[in-house]
C-alpha positions, 0 to 999 in steps of 0.5 A: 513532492507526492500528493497525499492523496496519490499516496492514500489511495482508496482502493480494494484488496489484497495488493496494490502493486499486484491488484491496484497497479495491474488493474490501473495499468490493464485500463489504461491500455484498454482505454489508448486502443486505437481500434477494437480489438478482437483478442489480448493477450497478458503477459505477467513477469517477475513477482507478478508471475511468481505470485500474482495467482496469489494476489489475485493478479489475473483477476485485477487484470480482467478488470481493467481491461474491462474498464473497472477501477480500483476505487469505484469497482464493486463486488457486484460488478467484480464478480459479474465480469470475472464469472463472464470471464471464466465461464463464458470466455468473453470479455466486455473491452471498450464497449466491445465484447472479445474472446478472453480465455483467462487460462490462456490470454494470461500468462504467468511468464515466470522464465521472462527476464524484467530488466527495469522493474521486478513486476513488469506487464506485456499488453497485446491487442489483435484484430480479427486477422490476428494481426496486432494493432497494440503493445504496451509494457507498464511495471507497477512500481509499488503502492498503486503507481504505475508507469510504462517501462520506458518511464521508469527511473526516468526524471520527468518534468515537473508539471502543475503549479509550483509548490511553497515547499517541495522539499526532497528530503528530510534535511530539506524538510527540516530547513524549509520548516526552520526558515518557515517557522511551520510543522511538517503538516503546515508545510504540507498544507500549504503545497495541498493548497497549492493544487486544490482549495483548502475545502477540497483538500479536507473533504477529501482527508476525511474521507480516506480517514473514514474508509480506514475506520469503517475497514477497522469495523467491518474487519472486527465485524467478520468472521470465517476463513480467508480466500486462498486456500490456506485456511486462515480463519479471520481473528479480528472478531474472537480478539475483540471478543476475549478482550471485552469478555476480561473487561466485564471480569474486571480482569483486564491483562497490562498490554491490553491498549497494545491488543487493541492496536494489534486488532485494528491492524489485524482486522484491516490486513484480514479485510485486505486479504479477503479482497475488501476496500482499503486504503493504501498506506502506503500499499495493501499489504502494509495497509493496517498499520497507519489505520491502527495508529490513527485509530489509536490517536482517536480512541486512545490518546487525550484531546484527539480532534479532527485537525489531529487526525488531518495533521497526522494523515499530512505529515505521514504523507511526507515521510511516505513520500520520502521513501517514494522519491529516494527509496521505493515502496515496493516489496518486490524491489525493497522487500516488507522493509519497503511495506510494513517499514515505510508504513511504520514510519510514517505512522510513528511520524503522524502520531507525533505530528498529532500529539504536538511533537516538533519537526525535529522529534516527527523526523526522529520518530520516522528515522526510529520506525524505519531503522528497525525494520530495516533487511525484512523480507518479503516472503509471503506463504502461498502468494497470500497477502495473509501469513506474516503479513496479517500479524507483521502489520499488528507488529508495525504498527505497536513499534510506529507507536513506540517509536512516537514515544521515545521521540517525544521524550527526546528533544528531536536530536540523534545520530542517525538521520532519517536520510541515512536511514532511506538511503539505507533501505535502498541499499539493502534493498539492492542487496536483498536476493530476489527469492526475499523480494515477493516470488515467496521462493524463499525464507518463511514461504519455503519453510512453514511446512516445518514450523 
């Protein structure tokens, strides 16, 4: 099983499987050096070549090789580095300043085949003689988790305590909480428990909860344009603008709870694209959608209480894991299908684990979430983390909420498993041409000139 909190990861914008994982994978590198380097090289291949300008790749690399992480660096520090970088074309490695021309240490090889995972990074270090001392080659797999490219698809030993329920699926999940008598959350309580003490396990929940409140609020607080160059103006602010301007009026529209969560999701992505700290959920692009949820739950929903929100973070940490273990989350294998999908569904089973659903109606509510993003691509205009993805989020996450819904109105029996549904996504994935997987060579990235 996978951690809730190696699945919400406190990170910064605009993409964990562009800026979080290089940024983790260019440190690890730094950090195994077995001497100082004068000079390294990148090499940045796949989606991460044909987009990575786009996601701020080369920026997310620079920062790792200079020891920042994503969940500690500062905007202060950020910037501090990145204009040493450009301007003065040195780099502080391991306590050592280096050269590093940026334009030319990194490149965007977009021709080199990826023969294991669409977003592959070569590392090389030289000392002064241009002899190299050290190689490594990591792909970052989606949602922040990285792994060196002999390591992908290679089952590993499991490692730590045993868990009292490790299940793999969902129809595992659905057996252990029969013969258990627990809900989804109780299970996943329990295997927390079994890592960390109970306190720990809280402390550190309600800490992601509160960096994703306090992204809803500093996004509805905003204003201006979008890095990137495609003139995005943020729309958090004038949304939440025109909705308290028609309640002063006495004239609110019918869908307005539904523009509600539509601005929580919008002014989370549009924090997201402007570089800001989010948390993945369970990656960047797809970070607005459990947020908006959740937030619903707190300010929408009757009775909402603390114990709520942790069992809704819980159980969408299992569903999320799911997909991890038996599918992927990442665009660039899986297309948005693998983002806002899997984020979808797990919103969808959170809220139902927090409004008293049993197991049976959260695996339905996460079946219902997914089937209806299945074969969505990932075709982002500019490389930007902003045009679909900004609205896509604001539409996974009214449809996680419907998904609850119609759930509970259900007593957890369908058709469809939610196991069919994963093994599904994975098959499509596979099927997906590549121009649809992250490369924005295709679909709308192509096209939006004409619409």
């Amino acid at each position: 099983m996978i951690s809730v909190f190696e699945l919400f990861k406190i990170g910064i914008g605009p993409s964990s499987s562009h800026t979080v994982g290089p940024m983790k994978a260019a440190t690890e590198f730094a950090v195994s050096l077995p001497a100082q380097p004068t000079r390294i090289t990148v090499r940045l291949m796949g989606s991460l070549a044909w987009t990575g300008k786009g996601h701020a790749t080369d920026t997310a690399i620079m920062l790792g090789l200079a020891g920042e992480r994503p969940d500690t660096v500062t905007a202060e520090d950020a910037r501090r580095i990145i204009e040493d970088a450009r301007g003065a074309h040195r780099l502080l490695v391991n306590r050592g300043m280096i050269a590093f021309d940026p334009l030319t240490d990194i490149i965007f090889d977009t021709a080199a085949a990826t023969p294991v995972h669409a977003n592959t990074m070569a590392f090389s270090a030289m000392d002064a003689a241009g002899a190299v001392i050290a190689t490594d080659r990591w792909c970052s797999v989606g949602g922040g988790f990285i792994l060196r490219e002999a390591e992908v698809g290679v089952d590993q030993p499991p490692s730590g305590p045993a868990l009292p329920y490790a299940f793999q699926n969902g129809d595992e999940m659905l057996r252990l909480g029969a013969l258990s008598g627990l809900s989804v959350a109780e299970m996943m309580w329990a295997n927390e428990r079994a890592l960390r003490p109970q306190a720990e396990i809280e402390r550190r929940v309600d800490a992601i909860i509160a960096v994703m409140m306090d992204c809803i609020d500093r996004g509805i607080a905003a204003d201006g344009e979008l890095p990137g160059g495609l003139k995005v103006r943020r729309r958090a602010r004038a949304l939440l603008a025109r909705m308290e301007a028609a309640s002063l009026r006495n004239d609110p529209l019918p869908h307005t709870l539904l523009d509600r969560v539509s601005l929580f999701a919008i002014a989370v992505n549009e924090e997201n694209a402007a570089g800001g700290r989010v948390v993945t959920a369970p990656t960047n692009g797809a970070a607005g959608v459990v947020p908006a949820v959740l937030r619903h739950y707190r300010d929408h929903c009757p009775n909402p209480s603390v114990e709520g929100m942790r069992d809704f973070m819980l159980t969408a940490s299992a569903i999320g894991a799911l997909f991890k273990i038996n599918a992927s989350i990442s665009g660039a294998e899986m297309g948005c299908q693998g983002e806002v999908g899997v984020a979808c569904s797990m919103a969808a089973a959170g809220l139902t684990a927090a409004l008293g659903g049993t197991n049976g109606q959260i695996e339905n509510a996460a079946e219902i979430g997914m089937e209806h993003h299945l074969g969505m691509t990932c075709d982002p205009v500019g490389g930007l983390v902003q045009i679909p993805c900004i609205e896509r989020n604001a539409f996974g996450a009214i449809k996680a909420i419907n998904a609850a819904s119609l759930s509970l109105h259900g007593d957890g029996t369908h058709r469809v498993s939610l196991d069919q549904v994963i093994a599904t996504m994975r098959q499509t994935g596979h099927d997906m041409q590549s121009k649809y997987k992250e490369t924005s060579l295709g679909g709308l990235a192509v096209n939006f000139t004409e619409c």
